[in-house]
Structures are given as C-alpha cells and as structure tokens.
DSSP file (Angstrom, degrees, kcal/mol; ACC not computed):
  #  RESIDUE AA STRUCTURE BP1 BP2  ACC     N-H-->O    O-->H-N    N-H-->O    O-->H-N    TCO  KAPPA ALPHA  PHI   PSI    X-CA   Y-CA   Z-CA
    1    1 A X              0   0    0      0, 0.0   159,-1.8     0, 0.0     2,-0.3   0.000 360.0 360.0 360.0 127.7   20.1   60.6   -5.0
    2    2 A X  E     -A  159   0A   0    157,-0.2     2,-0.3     2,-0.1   157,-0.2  -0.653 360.0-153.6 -78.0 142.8   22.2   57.7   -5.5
    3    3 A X  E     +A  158   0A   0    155,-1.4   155,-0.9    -2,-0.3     3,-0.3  -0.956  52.5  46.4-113.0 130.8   20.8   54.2   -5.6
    4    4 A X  S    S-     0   0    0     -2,-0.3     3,-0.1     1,-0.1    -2,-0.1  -0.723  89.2 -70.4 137.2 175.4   23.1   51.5   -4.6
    5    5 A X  S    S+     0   0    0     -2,-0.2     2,-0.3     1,-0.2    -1,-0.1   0.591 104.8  20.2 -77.9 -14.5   25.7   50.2   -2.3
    6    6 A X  S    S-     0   0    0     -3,-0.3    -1,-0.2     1,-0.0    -3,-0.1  -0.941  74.1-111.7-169.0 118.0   28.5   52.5   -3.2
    7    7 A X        -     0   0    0     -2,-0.3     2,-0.5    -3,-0.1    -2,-0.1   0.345  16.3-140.2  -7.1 142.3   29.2   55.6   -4.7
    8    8 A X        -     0   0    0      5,-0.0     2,-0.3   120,-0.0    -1,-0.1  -0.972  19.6-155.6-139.8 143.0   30.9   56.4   -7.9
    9    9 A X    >   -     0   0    0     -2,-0.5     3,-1.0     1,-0.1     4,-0.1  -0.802  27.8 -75.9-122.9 166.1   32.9   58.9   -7.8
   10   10 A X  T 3  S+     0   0    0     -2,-0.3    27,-0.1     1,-0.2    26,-0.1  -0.202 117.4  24.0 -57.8 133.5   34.2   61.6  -10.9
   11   11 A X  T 3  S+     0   0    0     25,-0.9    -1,-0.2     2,-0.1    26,-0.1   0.226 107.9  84.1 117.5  -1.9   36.8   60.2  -13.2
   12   12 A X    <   +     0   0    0     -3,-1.0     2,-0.2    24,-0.1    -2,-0.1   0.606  67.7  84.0 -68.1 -42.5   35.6   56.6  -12.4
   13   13 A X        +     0   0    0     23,-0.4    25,-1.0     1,-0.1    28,-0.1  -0.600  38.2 162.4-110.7 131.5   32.7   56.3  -14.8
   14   14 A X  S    S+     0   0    0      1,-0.3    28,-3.7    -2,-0.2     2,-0.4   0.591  77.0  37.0-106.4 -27.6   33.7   55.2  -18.7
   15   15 A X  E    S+b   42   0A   0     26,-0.2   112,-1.1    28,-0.1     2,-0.3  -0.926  71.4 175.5-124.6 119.3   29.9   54.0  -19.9
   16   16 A X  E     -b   43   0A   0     26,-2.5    28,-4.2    -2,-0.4     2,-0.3  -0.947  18.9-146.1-140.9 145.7   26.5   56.3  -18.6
   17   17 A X  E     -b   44   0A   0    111,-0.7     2,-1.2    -2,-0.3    28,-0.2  -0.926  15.1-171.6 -37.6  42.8   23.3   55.7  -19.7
   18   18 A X  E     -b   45   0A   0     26,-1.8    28,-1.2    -2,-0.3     2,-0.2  -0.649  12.2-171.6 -96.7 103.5   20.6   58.4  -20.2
   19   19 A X  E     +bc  46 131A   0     -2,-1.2   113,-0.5   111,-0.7     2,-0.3  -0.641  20.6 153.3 -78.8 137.1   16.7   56.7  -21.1
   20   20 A X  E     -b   47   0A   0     26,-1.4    28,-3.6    -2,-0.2     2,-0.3  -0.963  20.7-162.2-162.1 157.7   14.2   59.2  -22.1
   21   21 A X  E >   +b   48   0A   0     -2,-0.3     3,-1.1    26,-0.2    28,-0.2  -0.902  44.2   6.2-137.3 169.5   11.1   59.1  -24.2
   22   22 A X  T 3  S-     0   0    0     26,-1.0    64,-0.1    -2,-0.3    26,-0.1   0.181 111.6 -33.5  59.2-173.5    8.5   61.1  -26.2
   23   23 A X  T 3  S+     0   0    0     62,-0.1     2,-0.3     2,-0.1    -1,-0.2   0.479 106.7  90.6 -58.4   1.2    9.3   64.7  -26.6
   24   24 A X    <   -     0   0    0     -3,-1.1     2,-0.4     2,-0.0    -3,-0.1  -0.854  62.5-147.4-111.5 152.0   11.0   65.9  -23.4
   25   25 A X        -     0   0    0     -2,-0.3     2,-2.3    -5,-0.1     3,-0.4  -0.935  15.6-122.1-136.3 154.1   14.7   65.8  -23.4
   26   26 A X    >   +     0   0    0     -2,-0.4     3,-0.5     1,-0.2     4,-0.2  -0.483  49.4 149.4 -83.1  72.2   16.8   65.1  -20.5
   27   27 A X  T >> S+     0   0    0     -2,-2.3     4,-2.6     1,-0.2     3,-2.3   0.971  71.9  53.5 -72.8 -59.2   18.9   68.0  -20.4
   28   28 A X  H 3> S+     0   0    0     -3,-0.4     4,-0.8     1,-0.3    -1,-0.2   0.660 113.5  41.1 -57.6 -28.1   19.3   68.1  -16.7
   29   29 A X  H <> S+     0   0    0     -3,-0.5     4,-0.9     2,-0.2    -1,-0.3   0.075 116.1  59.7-117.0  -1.8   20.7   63.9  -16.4
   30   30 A X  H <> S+     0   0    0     -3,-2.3     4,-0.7    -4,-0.2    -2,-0.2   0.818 106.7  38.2 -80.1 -37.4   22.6   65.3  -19.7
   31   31 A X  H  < S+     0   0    0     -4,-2.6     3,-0.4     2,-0.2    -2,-0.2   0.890 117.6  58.2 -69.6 -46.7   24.4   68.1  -17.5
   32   32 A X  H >X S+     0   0    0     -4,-0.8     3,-6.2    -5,-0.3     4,-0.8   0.968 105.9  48.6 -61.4 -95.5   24.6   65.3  -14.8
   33   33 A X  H 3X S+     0   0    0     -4,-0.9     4,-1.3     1,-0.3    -1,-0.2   0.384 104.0  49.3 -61.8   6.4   26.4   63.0  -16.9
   34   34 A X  H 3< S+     0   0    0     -4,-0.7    -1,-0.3    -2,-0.5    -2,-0.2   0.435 102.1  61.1-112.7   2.6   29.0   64.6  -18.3
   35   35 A X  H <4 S+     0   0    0     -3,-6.2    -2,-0.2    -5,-0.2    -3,-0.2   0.906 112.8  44.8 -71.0 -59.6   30.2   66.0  -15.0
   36   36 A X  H  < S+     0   0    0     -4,-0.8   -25,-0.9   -26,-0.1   -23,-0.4   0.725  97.8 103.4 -89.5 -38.7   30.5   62.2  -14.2
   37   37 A X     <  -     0   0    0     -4,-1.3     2,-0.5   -27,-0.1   -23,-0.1   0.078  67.8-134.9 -25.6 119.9   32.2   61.4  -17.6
   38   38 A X    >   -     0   0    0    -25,-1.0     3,-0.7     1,-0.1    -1,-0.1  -0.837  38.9 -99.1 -80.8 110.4   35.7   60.8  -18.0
   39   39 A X  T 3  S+     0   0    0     -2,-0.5    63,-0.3     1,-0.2    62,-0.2   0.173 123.0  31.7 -62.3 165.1   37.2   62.7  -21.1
   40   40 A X  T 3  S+     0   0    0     61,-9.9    -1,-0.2     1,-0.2    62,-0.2   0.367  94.3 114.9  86.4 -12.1   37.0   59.3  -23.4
   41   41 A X    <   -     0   0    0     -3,-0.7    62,-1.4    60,-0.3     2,-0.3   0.111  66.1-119.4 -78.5-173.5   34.0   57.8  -21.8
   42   42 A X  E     -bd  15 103A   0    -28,-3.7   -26,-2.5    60,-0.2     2,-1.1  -0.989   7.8-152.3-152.9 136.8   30.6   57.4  -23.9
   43   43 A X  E     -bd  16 104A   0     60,-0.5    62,-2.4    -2,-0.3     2,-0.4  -0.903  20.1-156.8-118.5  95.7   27.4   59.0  -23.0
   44   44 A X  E     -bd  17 105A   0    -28,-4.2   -26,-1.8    -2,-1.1     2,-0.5  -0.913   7.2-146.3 -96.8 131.0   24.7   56.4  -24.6
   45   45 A X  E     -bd  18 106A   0     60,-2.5    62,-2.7    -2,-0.4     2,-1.2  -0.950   3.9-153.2-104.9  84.2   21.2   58.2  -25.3
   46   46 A X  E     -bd  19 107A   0    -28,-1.2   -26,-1.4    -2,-0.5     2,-0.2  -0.468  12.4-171.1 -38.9  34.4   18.7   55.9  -24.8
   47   47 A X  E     -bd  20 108A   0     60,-1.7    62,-4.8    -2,-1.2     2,-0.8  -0.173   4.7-173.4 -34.4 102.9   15.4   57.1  -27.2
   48   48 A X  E     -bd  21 109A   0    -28,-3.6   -26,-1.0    60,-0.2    62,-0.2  -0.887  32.5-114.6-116.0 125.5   12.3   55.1  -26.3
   49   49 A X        -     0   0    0     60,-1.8     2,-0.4    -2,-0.8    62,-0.4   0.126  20.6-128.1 -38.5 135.2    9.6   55.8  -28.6
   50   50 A X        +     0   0    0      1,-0.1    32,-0.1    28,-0.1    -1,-0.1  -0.936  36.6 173.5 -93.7 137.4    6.8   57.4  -26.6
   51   51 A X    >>  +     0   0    0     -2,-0.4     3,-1.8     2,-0.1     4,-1.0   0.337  55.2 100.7-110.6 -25.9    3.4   54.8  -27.9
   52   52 A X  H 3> S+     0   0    0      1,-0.3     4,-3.6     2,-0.2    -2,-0.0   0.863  78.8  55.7 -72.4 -44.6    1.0   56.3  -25.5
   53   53 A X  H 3> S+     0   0    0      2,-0.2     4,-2.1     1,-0.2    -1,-0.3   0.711 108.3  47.8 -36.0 -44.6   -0.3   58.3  -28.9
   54   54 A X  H X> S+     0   0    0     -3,-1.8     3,-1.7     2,-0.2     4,-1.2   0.978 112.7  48.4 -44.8 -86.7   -0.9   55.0  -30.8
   55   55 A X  H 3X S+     0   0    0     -4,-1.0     4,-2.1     1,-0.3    -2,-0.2   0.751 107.0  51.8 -38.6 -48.4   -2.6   53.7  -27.9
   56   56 A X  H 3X S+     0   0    0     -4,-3.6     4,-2.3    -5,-0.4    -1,-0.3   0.988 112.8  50.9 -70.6 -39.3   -5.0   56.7  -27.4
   57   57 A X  H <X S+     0   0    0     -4,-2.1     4,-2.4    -3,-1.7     6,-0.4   0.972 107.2  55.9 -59.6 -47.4   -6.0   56.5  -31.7
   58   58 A X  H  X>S+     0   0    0     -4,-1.2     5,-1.3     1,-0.1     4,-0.8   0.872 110.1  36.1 -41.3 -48.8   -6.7   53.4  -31.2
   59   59 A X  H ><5S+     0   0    0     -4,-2.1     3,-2.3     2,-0.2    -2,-0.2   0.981 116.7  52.6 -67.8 -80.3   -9.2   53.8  -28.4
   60   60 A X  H 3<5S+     0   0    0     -4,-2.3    -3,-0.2     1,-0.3    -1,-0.2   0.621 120.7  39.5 -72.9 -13.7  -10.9   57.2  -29.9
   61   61 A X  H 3<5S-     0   0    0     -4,-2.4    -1,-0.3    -5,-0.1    -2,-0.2   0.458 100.5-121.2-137.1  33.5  -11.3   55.3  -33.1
   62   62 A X  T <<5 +     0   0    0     -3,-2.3     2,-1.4    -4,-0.8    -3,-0.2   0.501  68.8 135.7  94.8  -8.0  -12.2   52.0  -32.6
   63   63 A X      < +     0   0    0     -5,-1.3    -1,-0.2    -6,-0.4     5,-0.1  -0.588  20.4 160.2 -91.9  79.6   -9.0   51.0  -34.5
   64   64 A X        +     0   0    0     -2,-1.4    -1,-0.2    -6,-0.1     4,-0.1   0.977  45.3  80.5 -57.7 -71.9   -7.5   47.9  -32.1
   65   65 A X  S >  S-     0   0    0      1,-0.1     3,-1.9     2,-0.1     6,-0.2  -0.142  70.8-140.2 -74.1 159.0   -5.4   46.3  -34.2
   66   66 A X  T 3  S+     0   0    0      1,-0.2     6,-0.2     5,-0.1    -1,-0.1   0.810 102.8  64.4 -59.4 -20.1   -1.6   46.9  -35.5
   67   67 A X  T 3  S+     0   0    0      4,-0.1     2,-0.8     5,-0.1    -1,-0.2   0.478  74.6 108.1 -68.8  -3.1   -2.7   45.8  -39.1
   68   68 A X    <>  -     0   0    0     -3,-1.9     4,-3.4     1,-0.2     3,-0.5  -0.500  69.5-138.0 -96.0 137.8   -5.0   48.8  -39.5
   69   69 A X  H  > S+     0   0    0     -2,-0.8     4,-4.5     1,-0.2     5,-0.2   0.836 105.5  57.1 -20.0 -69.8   -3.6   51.4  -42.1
   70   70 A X  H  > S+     0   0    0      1,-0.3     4,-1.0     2,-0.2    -1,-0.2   0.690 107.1  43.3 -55.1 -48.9   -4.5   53.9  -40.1
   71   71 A X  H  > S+     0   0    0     -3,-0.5     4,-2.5    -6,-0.2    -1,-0.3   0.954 116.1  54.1 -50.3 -61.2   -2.4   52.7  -36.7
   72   72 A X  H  < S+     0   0    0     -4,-3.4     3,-0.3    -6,-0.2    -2,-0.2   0.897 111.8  36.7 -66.0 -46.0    0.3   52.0  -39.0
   73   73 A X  H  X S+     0   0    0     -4,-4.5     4,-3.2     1,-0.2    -1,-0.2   0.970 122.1  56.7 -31.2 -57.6    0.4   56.0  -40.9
   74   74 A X  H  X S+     0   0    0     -4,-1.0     4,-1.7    -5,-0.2    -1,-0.2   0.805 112.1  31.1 -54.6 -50.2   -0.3   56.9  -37.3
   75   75 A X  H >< S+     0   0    0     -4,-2.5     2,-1.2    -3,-0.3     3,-0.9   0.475 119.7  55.3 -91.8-125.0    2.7   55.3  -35.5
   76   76 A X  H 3> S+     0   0    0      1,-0.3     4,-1.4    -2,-0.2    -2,-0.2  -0.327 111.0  41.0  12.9 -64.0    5.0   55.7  -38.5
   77   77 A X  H >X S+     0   0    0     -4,-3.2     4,-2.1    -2,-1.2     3,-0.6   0.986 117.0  55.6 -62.1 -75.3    4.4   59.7  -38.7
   78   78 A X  H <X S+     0   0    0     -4,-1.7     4,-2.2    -3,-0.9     5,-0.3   0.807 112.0  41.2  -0.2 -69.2    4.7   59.4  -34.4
   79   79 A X  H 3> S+     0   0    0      1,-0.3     4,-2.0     2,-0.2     5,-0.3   0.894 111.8  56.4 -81.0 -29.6    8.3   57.6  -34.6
   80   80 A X  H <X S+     0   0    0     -4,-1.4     4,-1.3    -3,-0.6    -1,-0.3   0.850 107.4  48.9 -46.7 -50.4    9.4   60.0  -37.5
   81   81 A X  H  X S+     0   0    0     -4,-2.1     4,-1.3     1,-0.2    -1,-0.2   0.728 117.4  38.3 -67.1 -26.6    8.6   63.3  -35.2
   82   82 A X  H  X S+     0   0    0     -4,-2.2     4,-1.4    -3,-0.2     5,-0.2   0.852 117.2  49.6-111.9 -24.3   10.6   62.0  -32.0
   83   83 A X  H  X S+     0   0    0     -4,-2.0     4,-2.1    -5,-0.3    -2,-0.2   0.983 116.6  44.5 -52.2 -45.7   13.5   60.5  -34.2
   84   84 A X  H >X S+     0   0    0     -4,-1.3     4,-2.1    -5,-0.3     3,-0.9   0.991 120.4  40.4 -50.1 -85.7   13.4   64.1  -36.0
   85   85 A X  H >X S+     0   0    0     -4,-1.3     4,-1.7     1,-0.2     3,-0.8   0.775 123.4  39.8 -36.9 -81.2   13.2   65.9  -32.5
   86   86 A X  H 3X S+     0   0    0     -4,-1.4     4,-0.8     1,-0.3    -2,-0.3   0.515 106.4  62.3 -56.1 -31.3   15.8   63.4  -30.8
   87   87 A X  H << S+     0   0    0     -4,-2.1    -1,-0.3    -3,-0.9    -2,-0.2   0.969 106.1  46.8 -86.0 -66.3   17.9   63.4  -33.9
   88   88 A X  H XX S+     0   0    0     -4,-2.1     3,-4.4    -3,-0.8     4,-1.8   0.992 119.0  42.0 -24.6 -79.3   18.6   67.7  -33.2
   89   89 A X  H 3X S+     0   0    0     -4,-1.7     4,-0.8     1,-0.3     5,-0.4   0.935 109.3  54.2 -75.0 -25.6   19.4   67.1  -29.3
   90   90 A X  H 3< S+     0   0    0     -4,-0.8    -1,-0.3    -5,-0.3    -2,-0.2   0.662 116.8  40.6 -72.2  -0.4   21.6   64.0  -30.0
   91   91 A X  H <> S+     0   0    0     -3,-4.4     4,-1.1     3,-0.1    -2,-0.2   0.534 114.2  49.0-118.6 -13.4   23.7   66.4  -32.5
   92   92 A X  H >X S+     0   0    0     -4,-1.8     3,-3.4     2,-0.2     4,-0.8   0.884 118.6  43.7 -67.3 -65.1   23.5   69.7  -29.9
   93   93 A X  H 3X S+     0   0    0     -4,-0.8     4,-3.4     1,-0.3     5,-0.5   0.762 112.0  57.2 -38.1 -28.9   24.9   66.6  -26.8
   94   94 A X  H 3> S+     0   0    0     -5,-0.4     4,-3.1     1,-0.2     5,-0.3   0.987 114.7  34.6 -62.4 -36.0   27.6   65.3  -29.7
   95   95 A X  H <X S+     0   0    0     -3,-3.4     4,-1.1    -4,-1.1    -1,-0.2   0.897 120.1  48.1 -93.4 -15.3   29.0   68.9  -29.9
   96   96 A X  H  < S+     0   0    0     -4,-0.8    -1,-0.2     2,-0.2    -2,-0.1   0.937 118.4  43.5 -48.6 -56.2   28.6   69.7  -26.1
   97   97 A X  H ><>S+     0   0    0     -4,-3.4     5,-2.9     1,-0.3     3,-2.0   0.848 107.6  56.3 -75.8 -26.2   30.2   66.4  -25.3
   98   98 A X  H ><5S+     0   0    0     -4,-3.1     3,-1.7    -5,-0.5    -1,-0.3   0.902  94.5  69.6 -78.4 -25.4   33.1   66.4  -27.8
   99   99 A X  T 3<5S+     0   0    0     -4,-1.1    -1,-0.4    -5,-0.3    -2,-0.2   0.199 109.8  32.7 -59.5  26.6   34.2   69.6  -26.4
  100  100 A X  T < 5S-     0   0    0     -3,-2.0    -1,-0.2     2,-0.2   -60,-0.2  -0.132 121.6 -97.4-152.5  28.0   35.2   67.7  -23.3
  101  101 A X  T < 5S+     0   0    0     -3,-1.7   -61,-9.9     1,-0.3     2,-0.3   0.915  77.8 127.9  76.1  29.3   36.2   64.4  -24.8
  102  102 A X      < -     0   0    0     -5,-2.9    -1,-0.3   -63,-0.3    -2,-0.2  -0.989  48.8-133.5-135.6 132.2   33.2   62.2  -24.4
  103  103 A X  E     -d   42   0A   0    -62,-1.4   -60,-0.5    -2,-0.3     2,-0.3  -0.258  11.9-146.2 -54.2 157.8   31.6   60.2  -27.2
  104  104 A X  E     +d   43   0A   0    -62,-0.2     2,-0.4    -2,-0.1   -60,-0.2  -0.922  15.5 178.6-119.3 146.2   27.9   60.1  -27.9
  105  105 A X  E     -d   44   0A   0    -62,-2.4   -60,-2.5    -2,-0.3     2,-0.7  -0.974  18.7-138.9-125.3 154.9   26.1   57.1  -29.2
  106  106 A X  E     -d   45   0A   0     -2,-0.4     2,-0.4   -62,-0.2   -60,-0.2  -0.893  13.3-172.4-113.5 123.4   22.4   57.0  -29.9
  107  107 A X  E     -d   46   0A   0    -62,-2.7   -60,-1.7    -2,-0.7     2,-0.5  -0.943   5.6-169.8-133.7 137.2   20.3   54.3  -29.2
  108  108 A X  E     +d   47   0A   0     -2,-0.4     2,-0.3   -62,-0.2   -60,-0.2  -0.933  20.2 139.6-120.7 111.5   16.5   54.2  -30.4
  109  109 A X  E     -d   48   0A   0    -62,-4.8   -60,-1.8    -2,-0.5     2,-0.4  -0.568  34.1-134.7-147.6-131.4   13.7   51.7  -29.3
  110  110 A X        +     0   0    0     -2,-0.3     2,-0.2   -62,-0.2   -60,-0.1  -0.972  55.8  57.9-174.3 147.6   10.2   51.3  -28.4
  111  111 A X  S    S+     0   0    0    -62,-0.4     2,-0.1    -2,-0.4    -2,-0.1  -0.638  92.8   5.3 109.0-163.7    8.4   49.3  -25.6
  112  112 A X     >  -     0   0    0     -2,-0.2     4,-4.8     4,-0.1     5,-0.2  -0.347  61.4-140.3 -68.4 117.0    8.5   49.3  -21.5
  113  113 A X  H  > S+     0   0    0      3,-0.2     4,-2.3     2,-0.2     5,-0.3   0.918 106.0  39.7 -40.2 -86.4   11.1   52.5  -20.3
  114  114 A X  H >4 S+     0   0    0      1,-0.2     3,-6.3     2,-0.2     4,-0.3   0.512 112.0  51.3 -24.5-108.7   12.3   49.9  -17.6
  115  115 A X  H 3> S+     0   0    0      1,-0.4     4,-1.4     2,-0.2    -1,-0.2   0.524 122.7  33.3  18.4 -74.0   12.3   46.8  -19.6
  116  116 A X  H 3X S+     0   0    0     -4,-4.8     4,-1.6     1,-0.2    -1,-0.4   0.851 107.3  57.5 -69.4 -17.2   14.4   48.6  -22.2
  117  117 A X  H <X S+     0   0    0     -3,-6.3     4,-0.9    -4,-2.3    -1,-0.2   0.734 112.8  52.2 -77.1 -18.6   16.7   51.0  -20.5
  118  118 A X  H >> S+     0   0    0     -5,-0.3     3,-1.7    -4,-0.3     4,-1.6   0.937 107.9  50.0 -58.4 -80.3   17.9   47.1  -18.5
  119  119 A X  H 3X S+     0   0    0     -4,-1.4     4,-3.0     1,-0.2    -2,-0.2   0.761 112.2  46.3 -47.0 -34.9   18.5   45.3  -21.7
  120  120 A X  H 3X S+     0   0    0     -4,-1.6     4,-1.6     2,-0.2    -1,-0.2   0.765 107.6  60.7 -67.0 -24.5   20.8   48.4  -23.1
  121  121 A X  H <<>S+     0   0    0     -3,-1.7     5,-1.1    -4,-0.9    -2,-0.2   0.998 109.5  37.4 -68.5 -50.9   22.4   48.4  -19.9
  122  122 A X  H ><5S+     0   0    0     -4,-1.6     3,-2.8     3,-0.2    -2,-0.2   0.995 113.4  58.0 -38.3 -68.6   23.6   44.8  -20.4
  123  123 A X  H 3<5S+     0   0    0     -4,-3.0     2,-0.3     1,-0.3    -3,-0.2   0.847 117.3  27.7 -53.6 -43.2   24.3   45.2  -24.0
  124  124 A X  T 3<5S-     0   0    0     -4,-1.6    -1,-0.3     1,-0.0    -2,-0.2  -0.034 109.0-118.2-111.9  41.2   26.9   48.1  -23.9
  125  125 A X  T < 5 -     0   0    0     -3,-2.8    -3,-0.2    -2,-0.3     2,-0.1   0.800  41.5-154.4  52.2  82.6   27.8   47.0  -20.5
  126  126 A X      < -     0   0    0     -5,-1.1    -1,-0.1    -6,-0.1     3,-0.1  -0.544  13.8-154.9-123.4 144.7   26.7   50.5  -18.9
  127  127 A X  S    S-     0   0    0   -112,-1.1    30,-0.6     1,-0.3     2,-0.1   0.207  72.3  -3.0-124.0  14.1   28.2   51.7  -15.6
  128  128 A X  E     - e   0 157A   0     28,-0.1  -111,-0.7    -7,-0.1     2,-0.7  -0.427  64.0-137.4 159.1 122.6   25.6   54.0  -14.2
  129  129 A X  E     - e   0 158A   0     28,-3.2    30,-1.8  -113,-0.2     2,-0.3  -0.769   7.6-149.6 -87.3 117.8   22.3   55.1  -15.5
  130  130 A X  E     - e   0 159A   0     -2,-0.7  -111,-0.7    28,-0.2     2,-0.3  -0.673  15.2-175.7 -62.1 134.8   20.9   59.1  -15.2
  131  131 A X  E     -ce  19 160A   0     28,-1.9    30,-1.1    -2,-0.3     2,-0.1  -0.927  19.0-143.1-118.7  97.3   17.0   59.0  -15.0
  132  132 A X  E     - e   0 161A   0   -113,-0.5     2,-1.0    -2,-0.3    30,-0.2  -0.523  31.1-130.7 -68.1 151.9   15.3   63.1  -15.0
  133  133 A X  E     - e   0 162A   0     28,-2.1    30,-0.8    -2,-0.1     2,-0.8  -0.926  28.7-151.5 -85.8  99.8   12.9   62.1  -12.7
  134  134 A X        -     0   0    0     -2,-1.0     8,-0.3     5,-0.2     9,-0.1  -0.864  20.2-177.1-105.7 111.7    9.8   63.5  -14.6
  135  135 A X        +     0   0    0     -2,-0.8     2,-0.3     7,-0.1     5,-0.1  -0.031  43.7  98.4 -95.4  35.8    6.7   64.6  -12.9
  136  136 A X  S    S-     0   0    0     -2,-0.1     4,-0.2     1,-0.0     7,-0.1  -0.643  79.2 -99.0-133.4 159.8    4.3   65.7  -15.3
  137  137 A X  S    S+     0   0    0     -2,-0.3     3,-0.5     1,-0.2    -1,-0.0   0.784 117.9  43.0  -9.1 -70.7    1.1   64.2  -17.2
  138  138 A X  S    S+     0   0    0      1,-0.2     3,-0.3     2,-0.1    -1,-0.2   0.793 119.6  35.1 -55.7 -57.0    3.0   63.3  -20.1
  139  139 A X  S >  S+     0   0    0      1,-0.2     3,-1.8     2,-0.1    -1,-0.2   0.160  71.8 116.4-107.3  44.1    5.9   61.9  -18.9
  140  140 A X  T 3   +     0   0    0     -3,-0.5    -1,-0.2     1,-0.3     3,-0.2   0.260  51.0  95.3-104.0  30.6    5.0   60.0  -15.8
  141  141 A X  T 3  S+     0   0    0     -3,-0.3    -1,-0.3     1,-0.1   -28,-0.1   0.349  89.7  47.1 -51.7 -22.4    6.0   56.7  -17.3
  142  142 A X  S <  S+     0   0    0     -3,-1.8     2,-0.3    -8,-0.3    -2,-0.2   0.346  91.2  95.7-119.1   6.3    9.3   57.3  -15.6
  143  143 A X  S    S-     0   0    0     -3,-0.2     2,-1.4    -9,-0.1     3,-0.4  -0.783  93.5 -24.7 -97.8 137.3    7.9   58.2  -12.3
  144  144 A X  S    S+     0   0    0     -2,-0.3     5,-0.2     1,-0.3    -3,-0.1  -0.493 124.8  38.4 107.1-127.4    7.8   55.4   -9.8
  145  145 A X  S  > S+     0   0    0     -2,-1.4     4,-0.7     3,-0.2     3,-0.4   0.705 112.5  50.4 -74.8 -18.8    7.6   52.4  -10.8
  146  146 A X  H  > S+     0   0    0     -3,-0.4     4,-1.7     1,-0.3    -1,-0.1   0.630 107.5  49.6-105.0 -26.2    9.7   52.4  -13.5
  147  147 A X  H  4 S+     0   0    0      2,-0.1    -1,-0.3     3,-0.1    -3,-0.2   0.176 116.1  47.1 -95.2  50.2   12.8   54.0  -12.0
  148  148 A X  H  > S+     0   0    0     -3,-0.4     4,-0.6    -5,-0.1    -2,-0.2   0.101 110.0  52.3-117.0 -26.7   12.4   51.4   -9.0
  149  149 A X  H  X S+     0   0    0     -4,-0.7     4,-1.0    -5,-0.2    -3,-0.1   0.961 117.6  43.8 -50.6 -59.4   11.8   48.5  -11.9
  150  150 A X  H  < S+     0   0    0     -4,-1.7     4,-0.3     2,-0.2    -1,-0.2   0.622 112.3  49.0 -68.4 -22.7   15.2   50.1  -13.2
  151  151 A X  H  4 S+     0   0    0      1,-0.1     2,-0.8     2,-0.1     5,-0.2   0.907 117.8  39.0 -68.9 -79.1   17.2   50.5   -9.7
  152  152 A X  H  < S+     0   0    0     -4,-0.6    -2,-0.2     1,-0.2    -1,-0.1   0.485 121.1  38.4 -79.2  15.4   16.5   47.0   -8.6
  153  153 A X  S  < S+     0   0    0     -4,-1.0    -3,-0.2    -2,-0.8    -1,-0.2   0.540  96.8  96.3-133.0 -57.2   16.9   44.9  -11.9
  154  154 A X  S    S-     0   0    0     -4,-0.3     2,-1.5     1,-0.2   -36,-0.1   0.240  70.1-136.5   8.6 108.3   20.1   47.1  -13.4
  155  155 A X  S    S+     0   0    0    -37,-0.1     2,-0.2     2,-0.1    -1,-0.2  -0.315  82.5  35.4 -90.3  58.0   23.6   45.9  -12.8
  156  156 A X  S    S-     0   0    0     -2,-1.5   -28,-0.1    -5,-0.2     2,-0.1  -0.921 100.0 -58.5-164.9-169.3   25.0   49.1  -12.0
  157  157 A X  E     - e   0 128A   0    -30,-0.6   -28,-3.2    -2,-0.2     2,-0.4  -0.153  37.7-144.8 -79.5 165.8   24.0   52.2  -10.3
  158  158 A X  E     -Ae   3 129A   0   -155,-0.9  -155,-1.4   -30,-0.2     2,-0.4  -0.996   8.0-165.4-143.1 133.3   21.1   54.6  -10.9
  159  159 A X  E     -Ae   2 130A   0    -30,-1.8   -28,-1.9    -2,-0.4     2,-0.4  -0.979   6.7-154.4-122.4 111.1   21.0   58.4  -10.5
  160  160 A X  E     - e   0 131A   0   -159,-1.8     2,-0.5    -2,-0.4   -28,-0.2  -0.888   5.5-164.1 -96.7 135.8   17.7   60.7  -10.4
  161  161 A X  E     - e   0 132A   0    -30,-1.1   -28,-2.1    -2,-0.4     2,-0.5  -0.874  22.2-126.6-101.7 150.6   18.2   63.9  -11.4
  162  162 A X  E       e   0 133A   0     -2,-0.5   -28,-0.1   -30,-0.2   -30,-0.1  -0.542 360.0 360.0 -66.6 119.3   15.2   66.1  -10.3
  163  163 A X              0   0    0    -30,-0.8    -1,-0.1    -2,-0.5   -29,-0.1   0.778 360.0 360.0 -79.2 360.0   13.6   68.3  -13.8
C-alpha cells in the first residue's frame, strides 16, 4: 500500500529509507526497495535500538534510574547485540545491493521509531520510506501508530510491506 498523493514509479527513486529495530530484520521492505532503486541510488538502513529490554530491567529490579551500573552494563551489552546482529545483515544488503548498483549506508540510533525514522528522512533528504509492517509481540512498536505518526509527518511517501 502506498501512502500519499502520487505514486512513484521504478527508476524514479534515488534515496529509500528502511527503519527497523531490535532483532528482526526487514528483509521483505529490503526486497521492496531495491526493486524501486535506481542502479546508483542509496538504500539508507535505519537501526533503532530496540530499549524495551532496558525498560523491562528496570521495572523487575527496582533499578529506575540511567545512572545505575547495572542499567548501564545492561543497555550497553543490549546495543552491542543488535549493532553485532544489524552489523551481519547491513554487510549480506551491501553485497545484495552492489550487485545491482545501489549503495548502502547504515544509520544507527535509539528513541521513538516515528520520531527518528522523520528526522533521518530530513537529514539525507529521503524519497520514500519502506516500513515491514510487523505484527508480532515484540515488534509491534511499528504497528499503528507509529507508521501513521510516520505517513503523516514525513516529506515523502511511505510503503508497508506486509512480513
């Protein structure tokens, strides 16, 4: 499903956009954007640090604040494992996507999936974002509300792919 006033059609698209978090990787909005890629375009890979882990040690042990050691080891170790994980599938997409003449760049951050996947669309001036649609327990941070935060405040189009 396309969001938007207007189409984009193949050979069109220079700049896409894939936001994902936590352990699941977007394979399916990966497949998706490099049909739409133009050889020479740039496929930016949007990591946002999944938190929810933090949040849930905090809670089972009473540890609130960021200052306590034991957060900090906790989220440290956390962002190490999904950089690690993300760091593998951002080197399978480079060699998928250089066979067909498309750049990768990697972009890593932490904090609200909307929030951040907007503000990288502004900075590298992004001409259409992929979203997997993710229905699960885990990842349902992206279900909702947050790709309708990310259709209506985006300046370009947005594409769910189904997982």
């Amino acid at each position: 499903m396309i969001i938007g006033l207007k189409k984009i059609s193949m050979g069109e698209v220079e700049r896409v956009l894939i936001p994902y978090f936590g352990e699941n990787l977007p394979k399916r909005a990966e497949t998706r954007a490099l049909e739409k890629l133009e050889k020479g375009g740039e496929l930016f890979l949007l990591h946002i640090l999944d938190e929810a882990p933090t949040r849930s040690l905090r809670y089972r042990t009473g540890q609130f604040g960021d200052g306590s050691e034991m957060v900090k080891t906790f989220r440290k170790t956390m962002k190490n494992v999904q950089e690690k994980k993300a760091g593998k599938y951002i080197d399978e997409v480079k060699s998928r996507a250089g066979k067909k003449g498309i750049s990768v760049k990697p972009l890593f951050t932490s904090g609200s999936p909307g929030e951040e996947t907007v503000k990288a669309v502004e900075k590298h001036s992004i001409q259409l974002v992929i979203v997997e649609d993710l229905r699960d327990t885990v990842t349902e941070i992206f279900a909702g509300d947050e790709i309708d935060y990310i259709s209506n405040k985006a300046p370009c189009k947005v594409e769910t792919v189904s997982s």
